[in-house]
N, C-alpha and C positions, 0 to 999 in steps of 0.2 A: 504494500500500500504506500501511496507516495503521497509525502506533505507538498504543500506548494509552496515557494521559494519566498525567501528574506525580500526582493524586489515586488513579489506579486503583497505580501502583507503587507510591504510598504504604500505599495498604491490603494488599496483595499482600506486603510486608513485614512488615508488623504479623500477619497471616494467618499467613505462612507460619511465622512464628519461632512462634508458639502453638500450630502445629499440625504434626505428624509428617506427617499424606498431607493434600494439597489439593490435589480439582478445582477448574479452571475450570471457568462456562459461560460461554462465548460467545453473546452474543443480538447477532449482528451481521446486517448483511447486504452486508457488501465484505470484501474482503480483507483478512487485518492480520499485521502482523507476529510469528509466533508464538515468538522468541527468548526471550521472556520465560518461557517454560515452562522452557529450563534454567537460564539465570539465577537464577532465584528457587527452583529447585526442585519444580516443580509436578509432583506426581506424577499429574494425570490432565487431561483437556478434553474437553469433550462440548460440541459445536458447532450451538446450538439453531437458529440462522438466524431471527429474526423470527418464533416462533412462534407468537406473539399469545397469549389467553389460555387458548382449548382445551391448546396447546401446553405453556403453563406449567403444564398441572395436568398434562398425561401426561409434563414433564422430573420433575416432583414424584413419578410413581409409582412411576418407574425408580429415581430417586435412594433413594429411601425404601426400595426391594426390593420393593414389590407388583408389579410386575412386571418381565418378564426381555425387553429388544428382539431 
């Protein structure tokens, strides 16, 4: 299982204090440690898995509200 990195908790702080709701995505493709969602607060994650780049434009449509999964 893999924590995420000194850089990503650094951001993840700076994020969260600026902002009332933050998702995660996860563009992973193993297991990881998801403790960090309460820790820091995270109020949502959407778990793209490696979705290459078709992928990234349909995480972008959901995200945006043009469409509903």
């Amino acid at each position: 299982m893999r924590n995420i990195t000194i850089n990503h908790k650094n951001r993840t702080i700076v994020i969260t204090k600026a902002f009332d709701k933050t998702i995660v995505l996860l563009n992973v493709g193993n297991i990881i440690d998801m403790s960090f969602v309460t820790k820091y607060n995270i109020k949502g994650v959407l778990y793209i898995w490696q979705a290459g780049m078709i992928g990234g434009i349909s995480v972008a449509r959901v995200m945006s509200g043009k469409v509903n999964p």
